[in-house]
N, C-alpha and C positions, 0 to 999 in steps of 0.2 A: 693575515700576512704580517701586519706587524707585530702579531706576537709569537710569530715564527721567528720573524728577525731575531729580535729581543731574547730568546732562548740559543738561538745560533750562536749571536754578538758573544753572550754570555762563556757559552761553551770555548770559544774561541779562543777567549781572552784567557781562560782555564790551562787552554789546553798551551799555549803559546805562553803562557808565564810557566809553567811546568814545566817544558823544554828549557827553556833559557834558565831555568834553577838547578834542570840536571845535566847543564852542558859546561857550565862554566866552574871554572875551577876558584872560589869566593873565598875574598882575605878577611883577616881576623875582624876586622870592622864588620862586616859584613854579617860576619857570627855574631858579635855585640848588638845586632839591629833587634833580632827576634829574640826573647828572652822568653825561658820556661815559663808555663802558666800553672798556676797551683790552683784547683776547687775547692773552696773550702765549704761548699751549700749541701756536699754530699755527706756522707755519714760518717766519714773518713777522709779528712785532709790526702787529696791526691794531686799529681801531675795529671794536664786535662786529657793528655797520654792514654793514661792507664785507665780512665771511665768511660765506662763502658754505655755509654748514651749519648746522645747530639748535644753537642754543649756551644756558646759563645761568649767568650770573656772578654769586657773592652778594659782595658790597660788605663791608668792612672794619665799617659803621653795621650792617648784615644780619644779621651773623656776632656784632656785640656784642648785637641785641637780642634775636633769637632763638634764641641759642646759648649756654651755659654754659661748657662745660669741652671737647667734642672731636665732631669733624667728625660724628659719631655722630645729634649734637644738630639740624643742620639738614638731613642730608638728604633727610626728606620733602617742603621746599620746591622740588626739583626734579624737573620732569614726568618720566614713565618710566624715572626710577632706584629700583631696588631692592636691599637686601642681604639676606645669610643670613648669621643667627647659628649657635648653636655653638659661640664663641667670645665672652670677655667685652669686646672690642670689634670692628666689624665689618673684618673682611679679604677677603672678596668680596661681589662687586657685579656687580648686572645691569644693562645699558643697554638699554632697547628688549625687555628678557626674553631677553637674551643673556648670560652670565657664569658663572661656575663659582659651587658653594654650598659647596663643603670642598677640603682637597686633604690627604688623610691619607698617603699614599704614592707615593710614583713619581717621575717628573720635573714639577716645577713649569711650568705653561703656562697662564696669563691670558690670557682673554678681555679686560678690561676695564684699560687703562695707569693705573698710580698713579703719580702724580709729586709731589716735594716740593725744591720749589726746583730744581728740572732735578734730582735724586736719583731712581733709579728704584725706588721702593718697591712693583711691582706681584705681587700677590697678599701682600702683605704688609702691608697699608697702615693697621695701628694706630699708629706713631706721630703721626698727626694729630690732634695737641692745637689748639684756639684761641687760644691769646692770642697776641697781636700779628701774627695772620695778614692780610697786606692784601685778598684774596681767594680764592678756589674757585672756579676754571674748569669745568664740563663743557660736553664736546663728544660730541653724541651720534653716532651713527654711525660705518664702517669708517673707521679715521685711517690707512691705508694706506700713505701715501706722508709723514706726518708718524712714526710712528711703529713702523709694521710689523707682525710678526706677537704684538704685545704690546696690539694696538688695536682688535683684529676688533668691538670692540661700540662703541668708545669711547674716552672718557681723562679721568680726573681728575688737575686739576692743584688745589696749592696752593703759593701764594705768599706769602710771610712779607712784611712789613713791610722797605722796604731802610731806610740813611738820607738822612736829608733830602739830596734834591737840591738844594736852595736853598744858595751859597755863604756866607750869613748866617747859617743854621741853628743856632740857640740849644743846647748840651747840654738834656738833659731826662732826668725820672728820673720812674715812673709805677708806685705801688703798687697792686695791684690781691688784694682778697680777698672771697671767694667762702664761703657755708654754709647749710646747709639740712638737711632731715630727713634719717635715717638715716645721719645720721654725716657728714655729705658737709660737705668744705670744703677751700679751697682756698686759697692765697698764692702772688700772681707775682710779679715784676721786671721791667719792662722798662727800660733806659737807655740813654742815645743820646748820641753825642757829636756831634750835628748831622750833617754832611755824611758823617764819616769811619765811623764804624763803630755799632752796634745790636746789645745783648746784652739776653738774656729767662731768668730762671729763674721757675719755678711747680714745687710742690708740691701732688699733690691728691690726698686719702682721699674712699671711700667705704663704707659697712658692705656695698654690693651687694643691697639688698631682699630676704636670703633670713632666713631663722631654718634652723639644724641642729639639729632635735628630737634628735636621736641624742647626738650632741656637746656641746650645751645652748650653741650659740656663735652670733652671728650676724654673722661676718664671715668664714664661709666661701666667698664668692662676690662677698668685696670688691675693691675698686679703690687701689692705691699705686703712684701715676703721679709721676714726675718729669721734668718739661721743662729744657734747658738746649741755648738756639739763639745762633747768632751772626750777624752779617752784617756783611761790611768793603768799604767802595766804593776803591778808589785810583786817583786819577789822574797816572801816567806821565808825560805828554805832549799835547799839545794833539789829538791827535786818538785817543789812545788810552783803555781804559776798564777798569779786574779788578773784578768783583764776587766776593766769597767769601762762602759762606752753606756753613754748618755747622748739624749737629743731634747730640744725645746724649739721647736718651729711653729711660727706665726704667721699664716697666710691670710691678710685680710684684701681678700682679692673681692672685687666686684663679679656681677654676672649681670652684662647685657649684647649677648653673641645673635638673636636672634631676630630679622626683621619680615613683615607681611612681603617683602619684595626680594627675599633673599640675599641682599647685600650688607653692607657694610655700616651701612648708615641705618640709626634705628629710630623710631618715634615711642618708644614706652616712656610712661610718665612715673612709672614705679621700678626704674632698675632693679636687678635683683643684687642677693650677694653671695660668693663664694667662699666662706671663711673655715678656715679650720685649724685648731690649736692643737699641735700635736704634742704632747710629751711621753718619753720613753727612758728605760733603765737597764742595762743587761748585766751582769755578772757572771763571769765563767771562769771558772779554777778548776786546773788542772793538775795534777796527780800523777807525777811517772815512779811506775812501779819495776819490781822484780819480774812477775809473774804477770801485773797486767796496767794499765792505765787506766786512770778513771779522771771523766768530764763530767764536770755538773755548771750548766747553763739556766738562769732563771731570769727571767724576763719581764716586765709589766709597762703596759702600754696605755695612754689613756688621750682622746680626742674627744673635742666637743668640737661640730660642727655648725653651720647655719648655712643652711642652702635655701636659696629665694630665687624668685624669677614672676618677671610679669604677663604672665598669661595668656594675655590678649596680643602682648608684642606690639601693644599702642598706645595712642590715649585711648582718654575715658567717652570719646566722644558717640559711640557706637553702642559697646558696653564695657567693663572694667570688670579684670579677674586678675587676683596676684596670691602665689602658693608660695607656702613657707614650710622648713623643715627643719627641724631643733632636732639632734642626735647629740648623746653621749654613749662612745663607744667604747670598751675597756678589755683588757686581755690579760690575765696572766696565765704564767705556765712556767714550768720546771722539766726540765731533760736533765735526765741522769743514765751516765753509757760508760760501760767495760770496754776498754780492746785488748786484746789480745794477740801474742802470736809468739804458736810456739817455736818454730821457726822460719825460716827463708819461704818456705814453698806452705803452709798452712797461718790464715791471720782469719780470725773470729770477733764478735764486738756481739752485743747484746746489749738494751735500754729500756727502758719505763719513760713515760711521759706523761704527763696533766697539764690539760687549759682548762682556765675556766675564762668566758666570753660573755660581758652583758652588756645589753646596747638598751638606750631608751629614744625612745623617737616619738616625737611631738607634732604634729600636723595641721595645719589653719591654712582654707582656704577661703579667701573671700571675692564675693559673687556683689559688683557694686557697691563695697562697705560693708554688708552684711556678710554673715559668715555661712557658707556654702558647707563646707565641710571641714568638721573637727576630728581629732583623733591623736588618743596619745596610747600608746604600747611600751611593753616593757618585754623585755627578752633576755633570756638566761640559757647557756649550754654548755656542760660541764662533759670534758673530754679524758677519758685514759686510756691509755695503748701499752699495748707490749711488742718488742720489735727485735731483731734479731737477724745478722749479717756473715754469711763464711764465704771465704774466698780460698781458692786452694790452685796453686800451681802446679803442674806436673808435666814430666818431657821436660823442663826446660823451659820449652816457649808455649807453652798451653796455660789458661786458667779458667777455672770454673766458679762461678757467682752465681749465689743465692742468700735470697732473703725475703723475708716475711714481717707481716704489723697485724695485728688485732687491736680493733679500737672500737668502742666502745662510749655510744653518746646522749645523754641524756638533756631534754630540752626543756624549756618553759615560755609560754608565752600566754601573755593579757593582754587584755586591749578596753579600751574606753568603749566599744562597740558592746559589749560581752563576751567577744570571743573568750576563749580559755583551754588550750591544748598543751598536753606537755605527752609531747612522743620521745621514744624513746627506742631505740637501734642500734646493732653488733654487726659492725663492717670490714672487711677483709681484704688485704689486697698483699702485693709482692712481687717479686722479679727475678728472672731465673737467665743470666748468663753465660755464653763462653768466647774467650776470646784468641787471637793466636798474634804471638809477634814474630814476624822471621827474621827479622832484626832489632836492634833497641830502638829504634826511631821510627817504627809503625807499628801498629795494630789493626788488625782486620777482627769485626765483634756481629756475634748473634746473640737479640735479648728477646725476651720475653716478658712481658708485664700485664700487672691486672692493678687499674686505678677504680676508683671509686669516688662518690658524692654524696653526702647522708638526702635524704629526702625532706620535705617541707609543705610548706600552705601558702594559699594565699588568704588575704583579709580585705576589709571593708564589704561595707553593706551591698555593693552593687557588683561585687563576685556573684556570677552565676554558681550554682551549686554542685555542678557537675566538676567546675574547674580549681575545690576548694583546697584540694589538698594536691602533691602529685609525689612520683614515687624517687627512692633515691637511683642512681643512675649508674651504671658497671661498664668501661672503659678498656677492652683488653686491646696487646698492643704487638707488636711483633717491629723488630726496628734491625737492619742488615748495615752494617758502619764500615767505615774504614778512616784512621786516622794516624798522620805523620808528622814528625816535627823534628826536624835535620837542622840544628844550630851550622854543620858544615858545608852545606847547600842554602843555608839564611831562607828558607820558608815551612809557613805551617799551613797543613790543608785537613780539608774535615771533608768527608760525605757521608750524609746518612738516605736512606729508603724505609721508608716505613708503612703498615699499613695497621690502622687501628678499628677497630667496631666499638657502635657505641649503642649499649642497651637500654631501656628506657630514658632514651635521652632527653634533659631535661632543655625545655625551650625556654628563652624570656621570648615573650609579645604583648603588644598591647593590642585593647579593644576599645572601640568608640561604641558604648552601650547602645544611646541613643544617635542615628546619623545625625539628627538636627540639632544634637546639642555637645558644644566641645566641651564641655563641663564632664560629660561622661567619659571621657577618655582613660581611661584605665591600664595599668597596666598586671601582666600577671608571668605563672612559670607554670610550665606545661609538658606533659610529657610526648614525645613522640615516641613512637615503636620502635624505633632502629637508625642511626645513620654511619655513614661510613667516611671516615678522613685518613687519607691516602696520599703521599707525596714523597720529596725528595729535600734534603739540604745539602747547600754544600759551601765551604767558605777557601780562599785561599788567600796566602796573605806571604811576597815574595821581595826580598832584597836583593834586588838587580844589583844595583852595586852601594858602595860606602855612600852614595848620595838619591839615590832612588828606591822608593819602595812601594810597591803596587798591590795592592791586594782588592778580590771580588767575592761578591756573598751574593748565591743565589737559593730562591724559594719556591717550590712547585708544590703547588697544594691542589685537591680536589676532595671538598669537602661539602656531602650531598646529606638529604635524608631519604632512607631505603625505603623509608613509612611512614609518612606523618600527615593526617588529615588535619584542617584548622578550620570548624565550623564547615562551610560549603567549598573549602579550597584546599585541593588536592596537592600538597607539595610534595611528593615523595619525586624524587631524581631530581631536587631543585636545588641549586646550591646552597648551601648554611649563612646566615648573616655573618659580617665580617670576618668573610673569609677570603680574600682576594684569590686569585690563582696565579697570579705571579708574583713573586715580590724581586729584585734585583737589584746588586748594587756593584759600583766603581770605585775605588778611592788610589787616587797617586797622591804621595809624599815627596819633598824634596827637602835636605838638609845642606845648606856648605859646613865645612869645618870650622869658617868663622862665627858662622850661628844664624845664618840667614837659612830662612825655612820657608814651605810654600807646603798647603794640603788643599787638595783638591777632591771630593766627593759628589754623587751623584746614584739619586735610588728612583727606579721605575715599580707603580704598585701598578696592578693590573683594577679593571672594575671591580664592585663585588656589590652586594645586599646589606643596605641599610638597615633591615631587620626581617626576621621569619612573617610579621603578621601584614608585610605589604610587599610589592615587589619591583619599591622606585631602586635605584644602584647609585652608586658614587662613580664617577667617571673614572675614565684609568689618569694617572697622572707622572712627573716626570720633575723629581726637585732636584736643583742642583745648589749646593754651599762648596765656599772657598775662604781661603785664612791666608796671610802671608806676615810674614813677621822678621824678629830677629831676640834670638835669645843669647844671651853669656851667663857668667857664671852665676853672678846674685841678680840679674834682670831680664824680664822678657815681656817685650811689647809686639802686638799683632793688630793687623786691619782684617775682621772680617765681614761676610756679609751671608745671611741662610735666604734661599729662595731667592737665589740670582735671576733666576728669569721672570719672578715675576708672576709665576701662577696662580691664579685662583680656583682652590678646591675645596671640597667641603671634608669635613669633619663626623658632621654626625647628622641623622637626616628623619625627620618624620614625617608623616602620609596622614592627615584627616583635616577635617574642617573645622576653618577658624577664621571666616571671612562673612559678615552679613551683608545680607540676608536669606542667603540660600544656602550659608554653610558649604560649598562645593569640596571635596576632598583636592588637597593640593598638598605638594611635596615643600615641607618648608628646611632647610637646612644652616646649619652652626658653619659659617667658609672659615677656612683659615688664615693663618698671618700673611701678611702680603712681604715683598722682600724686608728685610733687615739690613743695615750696614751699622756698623758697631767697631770700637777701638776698646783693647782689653790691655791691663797694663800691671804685670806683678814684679815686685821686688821684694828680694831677700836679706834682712838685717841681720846679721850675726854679731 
């Protein structure tokens, strides 16, 4: 019943803001409220209009009122995205209940594309800090032919702040500071020298909401984040264009989220740690020609991580086990792309692409001092594709989309074990469109897509041998849209339906080898037969008048496996791990003209599965955050607070035995932050 309501409620509020957007006759203000959205993740700089796929873009206004300090902060505002913790900021992510929930060992391989500034940060994607970010793209569904086998579910993008394109463009200098309970606070930079270049530094602590009884400390599970981003525009030549955007982020964040009794308070005598140094480079010049345009994008990423955790989640009084995990992870790649068009009703684009990806990963576990398990790996995988885009109009309000990517991957890997595989695979995918607008301010779209997943292995000695390697995974998609954006009625609204099959689809789970001994807990990737993810989005977002603004985003998902056995347990028609089946949300705005402002949000997720290889669930939950403030021309100060009510939920959740003397399997879980209340405060020096 109550998740009848909940889709009612939802529907309600849809259909009752849509009326009052097409009854009222809305002043120029009102137009000023909703402002075009541009995508720039897709393959061609578009209005989010014209793309022909389930998109949601949070705005630069978005990102300051419902977001604090990192990407972390708003992603429950977007329909059918999910992450998994276990980590002290999130690094994987579901689109649609598609996406990996850890990757402890082996060869790194995303579901779900992370981007930062055209930097590929996928399956890695904590340094997404906020400040001075101009938006957050996601695109839901296989991005096949934009992105390859790094897209099968999806792709977030994010966009920093460039400088001002205006040749006028005044320097500007903008302090911004940040503080609130548990220690939390923050100090940024940003500064601009108008057209030419844009630099951002922030500093930001948090105590991490645990208490260590053991330890008597409470910032074992804290946050010490450092941002330092750049961006430089130069212009060459009259038709030329180098954007440079750079990142250097420092997270030397703690990891102690887990306790024998599921709360908050922990007894490990060996915290663990979450650190990770990211640095990144992009350059992109651009080329406007006669006959055609030409983009070249190149990129290089490079992280070194330290993930730790204490094992046992106690003292040493019982027995003592603490894992450690040394990763350098590194990426480059070059995009180079033609567009084309030879007039109004036909545009063409055509590219080439190379990554090359090597990750090294270092492993010590120790088993009371002594060391239990060692292991060090090295991995390599060198990527090129061909790829290739037409678009053609005709009638007027008709267009027709297609495109294609051949890609092409070559791997290697060693290991301290003996392993030694280097596989090697030609992967295919693409997406075949058509859309109709009967006026300029909608579009009604039929796609069709085929994503893909290169295949892989798993390692270590206590891999059973059946489960050593598994296959790469085919993703086709069929997605029915419709999408509006009436600046003279002041709202935008999206609905998509989609239903996708997924072919040897690839599982993560773990296995506890031995029941008696949590030392064996393993984890691996696995193919099942077949599953099916099927559902609905739909977002709307409406300026009642010059002072109100309301917008809802909702997410129906049902995301099952048609086939998959796991040892003696039958999951076929079981739901997919995090994959919720509802996800929902609310947000009102209020602005005066004098600069006093109020946002108000609130997102309902429905239960789901903590992972394929057990079948504890996360409970349904219900968080509400609120902001009130006052901004003028160079200052804006706000009180907010996230997790007004107070909830306690979990995060991220595992199923085995880790309690002597009888080891009994028990669901032990990562909660999350309990409320926040916080004062943020920026001013602008010019």
């Amino acid at each position: 019943m109550s998740r009848r309501f909940h889709l009612i409620s939802l529907f309600v509020v849809f259909a009752g803001a849509a009326a009052v957007a097409r009854a009222a006759d809305l002043q120029t203000s009102r137009e000023e409220a909703l402002q075009e959205v541009v995508v720039t993740a897709s393959l061609r700089r578009s209005a989010d209009l014209d793309v022909t796929a389930s998109t949601t873009v949070l705005d630069a206004k978005t990102l300051r009122q419902a977001g604090v300090q990192h990407l972390q902060d708003v992603l429950a505002l977007v329909p059918n995205l999910n992450w998994a913790s276990g980590t002290s900021r999130p690094r994987y992510f579901q689109l649609r209940g598609i996406g990996e929930t850890d990757q402890w060992q082996g060869a790194p391989n995303p579901s779900v594309g992370f981007l930062i500034d055209g930097m590929d940060f996928s399956g890695i994607g904590m340094p997404a800090t906020l400040i001075d970010v101009a938006q957050v793209e996601v695109l839901r569904g296989p991005q096949g032919t934009t992105l390859g086998a790094n897209a099968l579910a999806g792709l977030l993008n994010v966009v920093t702040a460039a400088p001002d394109a205006a040749p006028d463009a005044a320097p500007t200098m903008r302090l911004q500071v940040d503080g609130g309970a548990a220690s939390t606070r923050g100090f940024g930079l940003v500064a601009s020298d108008g057209a030419d270049w844009r630099v951002v530094a922030q500093k930001f602590r948090s105590d991490g909401f645990r208490d260590n009884a053991f330890l008597h400390r409470s910032d074992t599970n804290g946050l010490d984040e450092t941002t330092l981003r750049g961006r430089w525009r130069y212009l060459p030549a009259e038709r030329w264009r180098i954007d440079v955007a750079s990142l250097w982020v420092e997270q030397n964040n703690g990891f102690d989220a887990f306790s024998i009794d599921n709360s908050r308070v922990t007894q490990s005598d060996k915290p663990g740690r979450d650190r990770q140094r990211s640095r990144g480079l992009s350059v992109t010049v651009d080329r406007a020609g006669e006959r055609f345009d030409l983009r070249s994008t190149t990129a290089v990423t490079d992280a070194d991580i330290v993930y730790s955790f204490d094992g046992d989640w106690g003292h040493d009084r019982s027995y003592d086990f603490t894992s450690r995990f040394f990763r350098r992870h590194r990426t480059t790649s070059q995009d180079l792309r033609w567009l084309a068009q030879r007039d109004d009703s036909l545009r063409w684009l055509g590219g080439v692409y190379a990554l090359r990806m090597t990750e090294s990963n270092d492993q010590l576990d120790l088993y009371d001092g002594d060391i239990y398990r060692a292991l060090t790996s090295r991995y390599r995988a060198d990527t090129t594709a061909a790829y290739t885009d037409v678009q053609w109009t005709f009638a007027t309000r008709w267009t027709l989309q297609g495109g294609g990517r051949i890609e092409r991957r070559s791997t290697r890997y060693d290991d301290s074990d003996g392993t030694a595989v280097a596989p090697s695979e030609t992967m295919h995918g693409g997406n075949l469109s058509m859309s109709y607008a009967p006026v300029a301010s909608e579009r009604f779209y039929l796609a069709v897509a085929r994503g893909y997943k290169g295949g892989g292995f798993n390692i270590g000695a206590v891999v059973p041998a059946a489960k050593r390697r598994f296959d790469a995974e085919l993703l086709n998609s069929v997605e029915l849209g419709w999408k509006s954006f009436d600046p003279s009625r002041a709202w935008r609204a999206e609905v998509a339906l989609f239903h996708m099959r997924r072919a040897r689809q690839q599982v993560s789970t773990s296995v506890q080898v031995d029941p008696g001994d949590p030392l064996s807990f393993i984890y691996l990737t696995d193919n099942a037969a077949r599953g099916a993810n099927v559902g609905l989005e739909g977002t709307l977002r409406v300026a009642l008048n010059e002072r109100w603004t309301v917008g809802t985003t909702l997410g129906v998902l049902r995301a099952r496996f048609l086939e998959y056995r796991n040892g003696a347990r039958d999951l076929s028609g079981r739901d997919q791990a995090h994959a919720p089946r509802l996800q929902a949300g609310f947000e009102l705005e209020y602005r005066q003209p004098t600069g006093y402002f109020a946002r108000f949000d609130a997102q309902r997720q429905s239960a789901f599965y903590f992972s394929d290889s057990h079948d504890q669930r996360a409970v349904a939950r219900t968080l509400v955050n609120a902001r009130i403030g006052r901004a003028r021309d160079r200052w804006e100060a706000s009180l907010w607070v996230r997790n007004l009510l107070d909830r306690t939920y979990a995060q991220r959740g595992f199923f085995f035995g880790n309690e002597p003397p009888d080891y009994p399997d028990k669901l032990y879980v990562q909660q999350a932050d309990p409320r926040q209340i916080g004062l943020s405060v920026r001013v602008e020096l010019r």
